[in-house]
N, C-alpha and C positions, 0 to 999 in steps of 0.2 A: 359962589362966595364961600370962602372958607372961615374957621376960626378955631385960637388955641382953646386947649383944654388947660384948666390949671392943673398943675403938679399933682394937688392933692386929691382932685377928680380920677387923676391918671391913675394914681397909686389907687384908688379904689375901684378900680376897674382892673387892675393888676390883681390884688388880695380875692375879687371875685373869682378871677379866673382861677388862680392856685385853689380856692376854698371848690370849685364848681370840677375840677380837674382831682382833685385827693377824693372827691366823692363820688366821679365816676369810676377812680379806679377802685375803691369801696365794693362799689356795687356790682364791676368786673371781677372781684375775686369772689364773691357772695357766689355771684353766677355761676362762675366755672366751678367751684366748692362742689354748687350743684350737681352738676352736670359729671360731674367724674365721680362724684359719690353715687350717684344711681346709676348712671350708664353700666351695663353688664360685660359689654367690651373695653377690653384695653388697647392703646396705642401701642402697635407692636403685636398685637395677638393676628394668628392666622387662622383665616376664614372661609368658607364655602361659598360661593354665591351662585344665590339661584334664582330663576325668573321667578314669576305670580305663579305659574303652572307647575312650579318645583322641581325643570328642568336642569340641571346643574349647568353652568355658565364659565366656570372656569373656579381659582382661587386667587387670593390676595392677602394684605395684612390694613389691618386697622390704621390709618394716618391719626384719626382724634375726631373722638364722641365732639358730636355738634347739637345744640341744642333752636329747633324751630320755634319761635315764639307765636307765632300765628294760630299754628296748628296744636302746639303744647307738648311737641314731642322730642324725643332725642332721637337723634340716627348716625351716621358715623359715616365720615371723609375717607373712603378705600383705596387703597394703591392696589389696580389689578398686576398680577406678576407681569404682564404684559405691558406695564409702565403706567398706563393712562389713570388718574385719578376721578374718582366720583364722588358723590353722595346717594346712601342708599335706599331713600325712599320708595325706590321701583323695586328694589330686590331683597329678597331674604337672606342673613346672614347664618352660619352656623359656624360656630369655634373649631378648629382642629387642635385637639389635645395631641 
């Protein structure tokens, strides 16, 4: 069984979603504000990586500071020169100036 919604219902379901959408993206720029204000790497910066045991692993460049919510941490999306991308939770980074 189905049934209309009135106009004016509709339209208030419409106003929610814009009102619930301009506040997501609010709270998407808050976030990212965050996150690239403290992250110590930048998108574009080249990097070291290296295993736990502080084996050197190869190099790469920073793709963009990501920020874990779970664990409370930032870590960074890496392009190794070798093409393949990651996230580096397993690995240590070090800047090449």
């Amino acid at each position: 069984m189905t049934h209309d919604i009135s106009d004016e219902k509709l339209r208030l379901i419409a106003e929610m979603d814009r009102k619930i959408g301009e506040f997501m993206q609010k709270r998407a720029d808050v976030v990212n504000k965050i996150i690239y204000t403290t992250a110590t790497l930048r998108a574009g910066d080249a990097v070291k990586i290296y295993d736990q045991a502080g084996v050197l692993l190869g190099t790469g460049t920073i793709v963009q500071p990501l920020f874990l919510k779970r664990q409370g941490i930032i870590t960074y999306r890496v392009r190794r020169d070798e093409g393949d991308v990651f996230t580096n939770e397993e690995y240590r980074l070090e800047r090449i100036d």
